[in-house]
N, C-alpha and C positions, 0 to 999 in steps of 0.2 A: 796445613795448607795442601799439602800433598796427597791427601786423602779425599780432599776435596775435587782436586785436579782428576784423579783417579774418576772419580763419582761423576765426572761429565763426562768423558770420556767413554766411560759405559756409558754413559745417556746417550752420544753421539751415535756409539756402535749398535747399540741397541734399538735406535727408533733409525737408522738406517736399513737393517735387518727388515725393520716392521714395515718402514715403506716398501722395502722391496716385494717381501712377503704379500704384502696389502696390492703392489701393484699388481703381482704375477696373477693373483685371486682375483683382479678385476679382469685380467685381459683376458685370462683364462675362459671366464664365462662370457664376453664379449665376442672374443673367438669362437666360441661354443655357438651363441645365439647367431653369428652369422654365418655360422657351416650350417646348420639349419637349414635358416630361411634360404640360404643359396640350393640345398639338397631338397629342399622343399620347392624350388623354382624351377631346377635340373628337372625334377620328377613330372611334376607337373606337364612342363612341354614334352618331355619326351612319351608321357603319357598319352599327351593330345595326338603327337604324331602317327602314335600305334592305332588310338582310335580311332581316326582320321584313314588311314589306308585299312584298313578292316573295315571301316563302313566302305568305303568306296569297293570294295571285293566285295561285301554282301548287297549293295546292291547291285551292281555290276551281277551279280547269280542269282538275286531275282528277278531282275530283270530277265536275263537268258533264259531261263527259267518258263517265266510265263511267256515271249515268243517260240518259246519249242513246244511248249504244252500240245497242241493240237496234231504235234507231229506224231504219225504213228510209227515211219519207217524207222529200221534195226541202228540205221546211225545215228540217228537224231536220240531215240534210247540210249544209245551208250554217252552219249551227249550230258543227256537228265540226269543219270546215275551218278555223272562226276561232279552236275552243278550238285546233286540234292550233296554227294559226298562232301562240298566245299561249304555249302549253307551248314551239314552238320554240326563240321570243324569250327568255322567260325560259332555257332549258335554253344558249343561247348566251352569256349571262349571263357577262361575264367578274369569276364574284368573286373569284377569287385574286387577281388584279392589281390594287392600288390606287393604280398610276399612271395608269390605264385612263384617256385622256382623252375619249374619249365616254359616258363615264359618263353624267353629268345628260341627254345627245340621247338614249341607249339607254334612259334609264330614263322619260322623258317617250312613247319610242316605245310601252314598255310599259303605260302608266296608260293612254296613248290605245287601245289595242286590248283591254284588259279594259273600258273605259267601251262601246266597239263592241258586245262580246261580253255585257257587262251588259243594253247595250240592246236584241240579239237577243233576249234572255232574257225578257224585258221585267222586267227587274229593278234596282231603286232603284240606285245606284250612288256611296253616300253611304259612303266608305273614310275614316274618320278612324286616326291613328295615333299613340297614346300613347307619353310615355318609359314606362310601365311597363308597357303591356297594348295591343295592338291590339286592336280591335274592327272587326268585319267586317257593317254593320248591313245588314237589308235593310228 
């Protein structure tokens, strides 16, 4: 009898063990799938956002862009060079790749030379940017 007793006992310990085991391997991958989808959701908006104020700089410079076109005077030149320099920047813009690691340096590069270009302009340069709506104030 006592070997008997023994032999459930291990049963007990043993399919304890296994649930536990079994549960850690369920949450685990549960866990898993919704770090994911949540990093897959983070990504996504934050993505939208970058794209979102990047469009609004390019076309905010081509628009400026084609009103100076017809200017010939030396300031309005130096004007062009910074927009065509800003359409560059963005147009070099690597947004397909989202492992791009100078991302945040490139995109800092760009706020700084639309702020330049604002301020040739002599124009406010107050760029707020909403989850639902950019606005482009002047």
């Amino acid at each position: 009898a006592p070997r008997a007793m023994a032999d459930m006992l291990d049963g007990i310990v043993m399919a304890e063990q296994r649930f536990h085991r079994e549960g850690y391997q369920e949450g685990y991958a549960e866990g898993s799938h919704a770090g994911i989808a949540e990093g897959r959701r983070y990504g996504s908006l934050h993505g939208a956002k970058i794209g979102s104020e990047i469009g609004c700089y390019f076309g905010f410079a081509l628009t400026w862009h084609c009103l100076l076109q017809k200017c010939t005077d030396e300031k309005s030149s130096k004007k062009i060079k910074a927009l065509n320099s800003l359409i560059g920047m963005i147009q070099k813009f690597p947004y397909e790749d989202p492992t791009y690691d100078k991302l945040q340096e490139d995109l800092e590069k760009i706020r700084g030379k639309f702020k330049q270009v604002c301020s040739m302009l002599n124009i406010q340069s107050d760029f707020r940017i909403g989850t639902e709506r950019s606005s482009l104030t002047f």
